[in-house]
Kinemage of the C-alpha trace (Angstrom):
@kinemage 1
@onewidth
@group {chain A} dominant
@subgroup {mainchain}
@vectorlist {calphas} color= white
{ca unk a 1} P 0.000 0.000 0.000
{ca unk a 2} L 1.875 3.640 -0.995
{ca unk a 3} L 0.013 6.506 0.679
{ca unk a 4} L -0.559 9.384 -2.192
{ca unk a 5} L -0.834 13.077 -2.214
{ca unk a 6} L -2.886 14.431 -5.489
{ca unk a 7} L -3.812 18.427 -6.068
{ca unk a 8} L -5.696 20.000 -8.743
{ca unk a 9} L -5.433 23.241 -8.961
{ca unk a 10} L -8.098 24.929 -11.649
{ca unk a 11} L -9.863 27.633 -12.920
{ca unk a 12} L -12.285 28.094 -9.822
{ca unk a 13} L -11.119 25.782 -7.270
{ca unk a 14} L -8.045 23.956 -5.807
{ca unk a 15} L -8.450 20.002 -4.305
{ca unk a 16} L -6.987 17.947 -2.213
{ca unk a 17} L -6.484 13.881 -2.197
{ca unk a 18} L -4.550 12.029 0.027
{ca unk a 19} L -5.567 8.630 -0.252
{ca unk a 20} L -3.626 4.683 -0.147
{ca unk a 21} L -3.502 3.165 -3.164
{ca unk a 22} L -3.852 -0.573 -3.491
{ca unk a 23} L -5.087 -3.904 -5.444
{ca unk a 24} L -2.198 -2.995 -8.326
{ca unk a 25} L -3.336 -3.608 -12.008
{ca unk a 26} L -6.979 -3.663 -11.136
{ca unk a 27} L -6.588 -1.305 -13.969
{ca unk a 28} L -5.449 -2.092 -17.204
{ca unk a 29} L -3.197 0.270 -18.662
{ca unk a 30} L -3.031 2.305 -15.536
{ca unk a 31} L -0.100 3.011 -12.855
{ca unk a 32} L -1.966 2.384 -10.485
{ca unk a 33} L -4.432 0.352 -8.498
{ca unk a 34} L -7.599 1.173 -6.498
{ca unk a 35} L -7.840 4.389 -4.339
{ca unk a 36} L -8.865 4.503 -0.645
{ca unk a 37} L -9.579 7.700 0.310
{ca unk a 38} L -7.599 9.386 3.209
{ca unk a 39} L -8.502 13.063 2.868
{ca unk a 40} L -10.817 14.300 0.804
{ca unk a 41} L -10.805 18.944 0.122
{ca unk a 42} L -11.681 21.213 -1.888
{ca unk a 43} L -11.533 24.916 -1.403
{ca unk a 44} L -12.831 27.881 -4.033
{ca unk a 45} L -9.296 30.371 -4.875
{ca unk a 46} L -10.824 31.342 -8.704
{ca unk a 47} L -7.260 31.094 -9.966
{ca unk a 48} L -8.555 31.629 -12.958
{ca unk a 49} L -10.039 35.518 -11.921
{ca unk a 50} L -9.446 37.804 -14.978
{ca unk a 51} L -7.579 35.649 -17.255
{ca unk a 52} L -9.765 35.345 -19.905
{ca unk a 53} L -9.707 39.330 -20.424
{ca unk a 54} L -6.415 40.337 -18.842
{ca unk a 55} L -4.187 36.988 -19.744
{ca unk a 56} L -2.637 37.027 -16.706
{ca unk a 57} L -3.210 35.692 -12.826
{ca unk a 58} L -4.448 38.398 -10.596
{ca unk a 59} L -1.468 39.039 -7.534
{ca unk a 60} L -5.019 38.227 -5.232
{ca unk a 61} L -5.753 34.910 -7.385
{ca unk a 62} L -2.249 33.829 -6.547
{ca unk a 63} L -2.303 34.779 -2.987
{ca unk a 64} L -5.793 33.144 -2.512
{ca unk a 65} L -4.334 29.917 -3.457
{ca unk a 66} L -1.299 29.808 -2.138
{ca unk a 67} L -3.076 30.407 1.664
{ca unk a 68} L -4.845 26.442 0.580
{ca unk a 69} L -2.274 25.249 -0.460
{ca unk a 70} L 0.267 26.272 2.482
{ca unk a 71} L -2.938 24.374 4.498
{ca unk a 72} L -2.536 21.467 1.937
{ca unk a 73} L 1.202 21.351 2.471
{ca unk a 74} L 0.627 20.516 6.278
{ca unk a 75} L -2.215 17.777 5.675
{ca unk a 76} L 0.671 15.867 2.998
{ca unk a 77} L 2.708 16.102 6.124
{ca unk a 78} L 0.623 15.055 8.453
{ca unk a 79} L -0.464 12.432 6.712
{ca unk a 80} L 2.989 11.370 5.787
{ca unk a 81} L 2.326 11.619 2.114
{ca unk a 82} L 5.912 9.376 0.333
{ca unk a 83} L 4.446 11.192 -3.380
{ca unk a 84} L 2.926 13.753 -4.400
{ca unk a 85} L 2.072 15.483 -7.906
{ca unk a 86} L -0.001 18.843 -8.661
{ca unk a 87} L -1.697 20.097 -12.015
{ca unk a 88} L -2.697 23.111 -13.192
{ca unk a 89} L -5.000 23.549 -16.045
{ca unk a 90} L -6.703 25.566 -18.430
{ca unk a 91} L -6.414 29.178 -16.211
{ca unk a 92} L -2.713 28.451 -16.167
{ca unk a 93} L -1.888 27.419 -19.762
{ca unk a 94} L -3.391 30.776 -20.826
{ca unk a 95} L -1.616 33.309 -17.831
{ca unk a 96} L 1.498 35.359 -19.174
{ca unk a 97} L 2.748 35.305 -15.842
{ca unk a 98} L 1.952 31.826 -14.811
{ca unk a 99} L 5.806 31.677 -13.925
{ca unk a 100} L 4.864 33.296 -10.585
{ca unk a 101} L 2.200 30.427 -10.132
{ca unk a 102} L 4.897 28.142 -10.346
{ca unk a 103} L 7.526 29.903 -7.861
{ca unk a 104} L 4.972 29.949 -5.303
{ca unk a 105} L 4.210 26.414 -5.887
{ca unk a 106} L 7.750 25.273 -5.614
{ca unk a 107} L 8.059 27.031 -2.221
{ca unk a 108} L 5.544 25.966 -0.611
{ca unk a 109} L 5.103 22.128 -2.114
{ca unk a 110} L 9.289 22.231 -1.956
{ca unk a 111} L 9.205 22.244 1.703
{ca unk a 112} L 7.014 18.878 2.382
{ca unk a 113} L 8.743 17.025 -0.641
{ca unk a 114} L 11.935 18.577 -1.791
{ca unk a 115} L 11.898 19.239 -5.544
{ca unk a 116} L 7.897 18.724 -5.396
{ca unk a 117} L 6.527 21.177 -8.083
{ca unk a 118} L 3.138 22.219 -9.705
{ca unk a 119} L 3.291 21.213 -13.598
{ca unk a 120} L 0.550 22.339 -16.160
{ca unk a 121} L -0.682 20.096 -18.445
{ca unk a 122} L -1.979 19.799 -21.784
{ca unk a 123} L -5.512 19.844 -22.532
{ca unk a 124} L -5.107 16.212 -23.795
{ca unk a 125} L -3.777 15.089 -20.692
{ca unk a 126} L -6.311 16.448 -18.598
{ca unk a 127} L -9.213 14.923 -20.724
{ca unk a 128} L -7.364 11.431 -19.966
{ca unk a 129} L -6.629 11.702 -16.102
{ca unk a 130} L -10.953 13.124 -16.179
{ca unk a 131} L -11.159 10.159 -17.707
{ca unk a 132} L -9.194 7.666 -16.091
{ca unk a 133} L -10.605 9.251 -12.492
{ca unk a 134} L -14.029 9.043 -13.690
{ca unk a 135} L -14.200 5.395 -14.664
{ca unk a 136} L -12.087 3.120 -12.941
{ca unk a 137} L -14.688 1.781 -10.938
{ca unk a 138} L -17.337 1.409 -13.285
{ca unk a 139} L -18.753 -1.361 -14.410
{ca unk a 140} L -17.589 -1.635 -18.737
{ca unk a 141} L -21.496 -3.287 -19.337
{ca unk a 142} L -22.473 0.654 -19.285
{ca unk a 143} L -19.845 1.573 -21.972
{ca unk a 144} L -18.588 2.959 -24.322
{ca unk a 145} L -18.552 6.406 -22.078
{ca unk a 146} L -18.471 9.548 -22.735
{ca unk a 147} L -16.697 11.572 -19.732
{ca unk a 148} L -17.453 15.637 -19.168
{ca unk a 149} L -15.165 17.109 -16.913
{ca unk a 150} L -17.017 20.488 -16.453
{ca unk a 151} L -14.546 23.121 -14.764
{ca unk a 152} L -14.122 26.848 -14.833
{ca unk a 153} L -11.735 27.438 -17.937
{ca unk a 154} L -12.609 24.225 -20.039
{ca unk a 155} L -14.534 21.475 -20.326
{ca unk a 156} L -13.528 18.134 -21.884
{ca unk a 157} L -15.594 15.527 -23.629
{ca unk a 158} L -13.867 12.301 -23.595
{ca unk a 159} L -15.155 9.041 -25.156
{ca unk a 160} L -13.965 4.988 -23.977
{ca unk a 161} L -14.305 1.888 -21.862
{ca unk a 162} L -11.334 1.137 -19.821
{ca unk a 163} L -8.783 3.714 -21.867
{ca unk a 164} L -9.462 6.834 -23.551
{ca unk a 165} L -10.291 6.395 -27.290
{ca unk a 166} L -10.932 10.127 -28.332
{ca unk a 167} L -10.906 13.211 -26.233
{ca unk a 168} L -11.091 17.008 -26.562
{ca unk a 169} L -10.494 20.238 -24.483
{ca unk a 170} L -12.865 22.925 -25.053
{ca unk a 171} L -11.640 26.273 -24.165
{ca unk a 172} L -15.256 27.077 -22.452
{ca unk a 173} L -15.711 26.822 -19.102
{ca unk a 174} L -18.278 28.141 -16.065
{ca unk a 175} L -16.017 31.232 -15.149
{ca unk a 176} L -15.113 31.410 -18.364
{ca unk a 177} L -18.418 31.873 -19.914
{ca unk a 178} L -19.475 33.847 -16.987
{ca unk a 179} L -17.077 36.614 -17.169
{ca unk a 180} L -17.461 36.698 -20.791
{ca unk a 181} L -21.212 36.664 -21.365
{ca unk a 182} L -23.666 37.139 -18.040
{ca unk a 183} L -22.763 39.834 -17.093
{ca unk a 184} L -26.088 40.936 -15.728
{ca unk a 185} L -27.890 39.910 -12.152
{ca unk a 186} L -30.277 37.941 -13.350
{ca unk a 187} L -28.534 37.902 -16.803
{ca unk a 188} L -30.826 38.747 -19.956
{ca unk a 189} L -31.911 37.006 -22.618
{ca unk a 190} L -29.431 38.294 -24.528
{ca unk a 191} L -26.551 37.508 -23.003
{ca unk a 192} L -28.139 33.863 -22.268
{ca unk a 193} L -28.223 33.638 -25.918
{ca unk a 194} L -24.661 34.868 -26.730
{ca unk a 195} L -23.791 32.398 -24.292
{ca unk a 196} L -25.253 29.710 -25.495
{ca unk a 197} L -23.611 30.676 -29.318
{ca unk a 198} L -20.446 30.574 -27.782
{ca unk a 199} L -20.785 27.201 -26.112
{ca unk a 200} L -22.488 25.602 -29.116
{ca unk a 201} L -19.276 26.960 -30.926
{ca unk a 202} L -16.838 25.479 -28.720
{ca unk a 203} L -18.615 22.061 -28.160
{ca unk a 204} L -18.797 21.679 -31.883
{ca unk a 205} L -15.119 21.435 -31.761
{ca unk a 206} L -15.384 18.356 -29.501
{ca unk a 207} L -18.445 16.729 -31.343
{ca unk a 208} L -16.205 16.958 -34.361
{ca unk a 209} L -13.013 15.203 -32.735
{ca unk a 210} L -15.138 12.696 -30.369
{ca unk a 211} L -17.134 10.236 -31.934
{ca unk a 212} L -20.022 10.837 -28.625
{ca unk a 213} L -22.591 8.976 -30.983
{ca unk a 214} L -20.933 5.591 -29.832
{ca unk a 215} L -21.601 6.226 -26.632
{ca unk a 216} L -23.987 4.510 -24.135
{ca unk a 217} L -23.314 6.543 -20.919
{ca unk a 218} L -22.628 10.179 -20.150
{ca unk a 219} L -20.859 10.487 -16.999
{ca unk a 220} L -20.546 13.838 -15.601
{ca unk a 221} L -17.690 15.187 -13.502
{ca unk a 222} L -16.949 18.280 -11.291
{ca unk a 223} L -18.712 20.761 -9.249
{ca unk a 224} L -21.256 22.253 -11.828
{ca unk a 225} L -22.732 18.844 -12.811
{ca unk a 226} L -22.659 17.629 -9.163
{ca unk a 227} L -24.747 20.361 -7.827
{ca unk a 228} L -27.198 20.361 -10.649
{ca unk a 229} L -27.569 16.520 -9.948
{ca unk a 230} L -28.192 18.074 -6.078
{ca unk a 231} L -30.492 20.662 -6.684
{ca unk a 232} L -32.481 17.702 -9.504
{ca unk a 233} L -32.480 15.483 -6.879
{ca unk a 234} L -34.192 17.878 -4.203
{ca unk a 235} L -31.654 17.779 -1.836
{ca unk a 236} L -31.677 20.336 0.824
{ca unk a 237} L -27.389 19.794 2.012
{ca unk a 238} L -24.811 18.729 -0.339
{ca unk a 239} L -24.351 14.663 0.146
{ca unk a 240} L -21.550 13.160 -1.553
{ca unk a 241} L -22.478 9.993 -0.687
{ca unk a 242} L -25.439 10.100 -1.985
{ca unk a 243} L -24.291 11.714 -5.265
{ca unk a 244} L -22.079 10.016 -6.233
{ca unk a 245} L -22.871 7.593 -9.109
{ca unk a 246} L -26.511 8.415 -9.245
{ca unk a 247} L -28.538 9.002 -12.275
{ca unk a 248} L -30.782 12.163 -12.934
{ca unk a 249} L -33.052 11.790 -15.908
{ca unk a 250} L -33.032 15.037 -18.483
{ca unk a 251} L -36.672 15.988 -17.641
{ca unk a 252} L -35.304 16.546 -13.958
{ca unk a 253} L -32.124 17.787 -15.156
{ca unk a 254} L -33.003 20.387 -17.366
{ca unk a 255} L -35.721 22.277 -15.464
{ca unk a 256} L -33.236 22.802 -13.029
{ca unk a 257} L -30.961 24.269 -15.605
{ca unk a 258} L -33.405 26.966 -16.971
{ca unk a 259} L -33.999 27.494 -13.386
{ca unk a 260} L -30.977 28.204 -12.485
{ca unk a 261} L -29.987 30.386 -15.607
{ca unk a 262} L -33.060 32.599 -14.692
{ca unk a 263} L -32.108 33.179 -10.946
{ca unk a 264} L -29.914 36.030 -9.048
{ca unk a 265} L -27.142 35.598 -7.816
{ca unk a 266} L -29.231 35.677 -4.326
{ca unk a 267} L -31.412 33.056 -5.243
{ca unk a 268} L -28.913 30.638 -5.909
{ca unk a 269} L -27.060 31.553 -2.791
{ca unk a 270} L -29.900 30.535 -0.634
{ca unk a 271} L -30.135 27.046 -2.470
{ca unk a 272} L -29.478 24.196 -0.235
{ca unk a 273} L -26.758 22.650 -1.948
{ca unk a 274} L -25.067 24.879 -3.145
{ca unk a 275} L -21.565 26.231 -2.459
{ca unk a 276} L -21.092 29.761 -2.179
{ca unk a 277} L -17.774 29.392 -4.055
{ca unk a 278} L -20.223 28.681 -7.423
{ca unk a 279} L -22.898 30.985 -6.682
{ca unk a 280} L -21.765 33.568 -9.146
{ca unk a 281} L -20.844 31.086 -11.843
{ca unk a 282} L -22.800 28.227 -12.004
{ca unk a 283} L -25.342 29.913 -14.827
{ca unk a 284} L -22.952 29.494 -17.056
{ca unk a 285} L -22.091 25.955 -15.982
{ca unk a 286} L -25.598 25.422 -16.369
{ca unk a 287} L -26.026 26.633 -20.265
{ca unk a 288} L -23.002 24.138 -21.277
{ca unk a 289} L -25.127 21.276 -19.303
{ca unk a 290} L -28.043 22.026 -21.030
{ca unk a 291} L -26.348 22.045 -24.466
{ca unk a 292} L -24.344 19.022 -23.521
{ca unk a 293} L -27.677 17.118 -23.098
{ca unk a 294} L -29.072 18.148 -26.694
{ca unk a 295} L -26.139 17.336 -28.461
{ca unk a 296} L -26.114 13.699 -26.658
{ca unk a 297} L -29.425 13.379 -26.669
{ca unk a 298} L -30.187 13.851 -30.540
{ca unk a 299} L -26.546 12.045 -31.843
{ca unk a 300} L -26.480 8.936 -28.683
{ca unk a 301} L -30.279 8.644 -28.043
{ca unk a 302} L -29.123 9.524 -23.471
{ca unk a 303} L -31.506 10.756 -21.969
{ca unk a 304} L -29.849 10.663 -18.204
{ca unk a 305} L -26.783 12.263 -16.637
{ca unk a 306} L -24.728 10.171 -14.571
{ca unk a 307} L -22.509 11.782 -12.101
{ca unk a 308} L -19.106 10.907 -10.385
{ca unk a 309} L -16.965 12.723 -7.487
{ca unk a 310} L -14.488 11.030 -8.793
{ca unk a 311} L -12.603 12.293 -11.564
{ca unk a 312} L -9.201 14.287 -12.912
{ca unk a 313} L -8.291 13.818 -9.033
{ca unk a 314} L -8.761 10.492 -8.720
{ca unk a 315} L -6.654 10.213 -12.116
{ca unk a 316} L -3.899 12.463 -10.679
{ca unk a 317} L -3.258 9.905 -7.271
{ca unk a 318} L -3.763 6.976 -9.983
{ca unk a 319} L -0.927 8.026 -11.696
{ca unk a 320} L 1.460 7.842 -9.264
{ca unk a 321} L 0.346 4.997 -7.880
């Protein structure tokens, strides 16, 4: 058993998983074996603040997350972590000054596990660890898949049983879409429908690379499609237990999208489930959902969303493994 320390640090929020990795090659193709959780965190820095209009990571963005991850630093310690690996994504491929990021990183990582760095990756290789987190426990009767990791600065659409087959990163995201489009408290139709032009834009990108018509299930990933799932599911507190793996049909699903798209930002706030970290962004999470489900609706025949809490985290610890 090798005790593991995995971070990823996005657009809108920063994670934590320690966990103790066993059973190796219950996995084919991967490093790793099965995961049993240790720690389990997740804190909202929005990294990602700005970027998509300036280029560059606010000094406050990189503060913000830095004070999480000096916190995460101590739990890897405390926990006696032996390996560790962060990834960045989409907000830090596009920042200028990302090098900053990555000084900070090295600090504060550096001083648990000497050396121990933050690395960004490709879009590619974030579609595959979604992927790879996503679906290692599923059962391959329900595939082919196709995986959406829905984050703040992209979203990728991945399709395949065990291994990934085809994926794509879309450069659309909830903050991303947020701070370009709805801009307005509630936002108007107007902006809802440049929004939704924008997404269909993007996600025709994907639907052009991934083949999504071969697939059976859509599992969806990530904080947006986990609180929708909530919020369709009438829960009153966020249960992660009780999320995880469950299925929420697209006449419960998309109500609660239109719902939430027409809301202000204080009627979402007061929202059982959700966290106040999302509040302001979760609209726009909510148009991609809803255009997500007509694209697999009309070219795979689903008609139900099926979401995971595991996913580009779980893939991170699985690769070092």
């Amino acid at each position: 058993m090798k005790r593991v320390g995995a971070i990823d640090c996005g657009t809108n929020s920063i994670r934590l998983l320690i966990a103790d990795a066993n059973d190796p090659g219950s996995i084919a193709g991967s490093a790793g074996g099965r995961l049993r959780d240790v720690h389990r965190e997740m804190r909202i820095v929005r990294l990602g603040q700005g970027v998509d209009a300036t280029g560059q990571f606010a000094a406050e963005a990189i503060e913000r997350t830095k004070h999480a991850l000096v916190d995460y630093a101590e739990l890897l310690r405390r926990h006696d972590v032996s390996t560790v690996r962060m990834v960045a994504t989409s907000a830090t491929r596009d920042a200028a000054n990302r090098d900053d990021f990555f000084a900070m990183t090295s600090e504060v990582l550096g001083a648990v596990v000497p050396g121990a760095v933050a690395e960004v990756i490709s879009g590619d290789e974030e579609a595959r660890l979604s992927f790879h987190g996503a679906v290692y426990e599923l059962d391959t009767t329900a595939a082919p898949f196709v995986v959406v990791d829905l984050g703040g600065g992209s979203t990728e659409v991945v399709l395949g049983e065990r291994e990934m087959e085809a994926g794509y990163s879309a450069d659309i995201g909830c903050v991303r879409l947020t701070e370009r489009c709805l801009h307005s408290d509630p936002p108007t139709a107007v902006e809802v429908a440049a929004a939704r032009e924008v997404v269909r834009e993007r996600l025709g990108e994907a639907l052009r690379v991934v083949p999504v018509e071969r697939a059976r299930t859509w599992v969806g990933v990530a904080g947006t499609m986990t609180t929708l799932a909530a919020l369709a599911q009438g829960m009153t507190t966020y249960d992660p237990a009780a999320i995880h793996l469950s299925r929420v049909g697209f006449g419960d699903l998309l109500p609660v999208c239109e719902d939430i798209i027409a809301m202000s930002h204080d009627q979402r706030a007061a929202l059982g489930p959700m966290h106040e970290g999302r509040v302001d962004v979760i609209g726009g999470g909510a148009i991609i959902t809803e255009e997500l489900a007509d694209a697999l609706g009309s070219r795979a025949d689903i008609g139900e969303l099926v979401v995971s809490e595991h996913d580009i985290l779980d893939g991170i610890a699985l690769s070092i493994a």
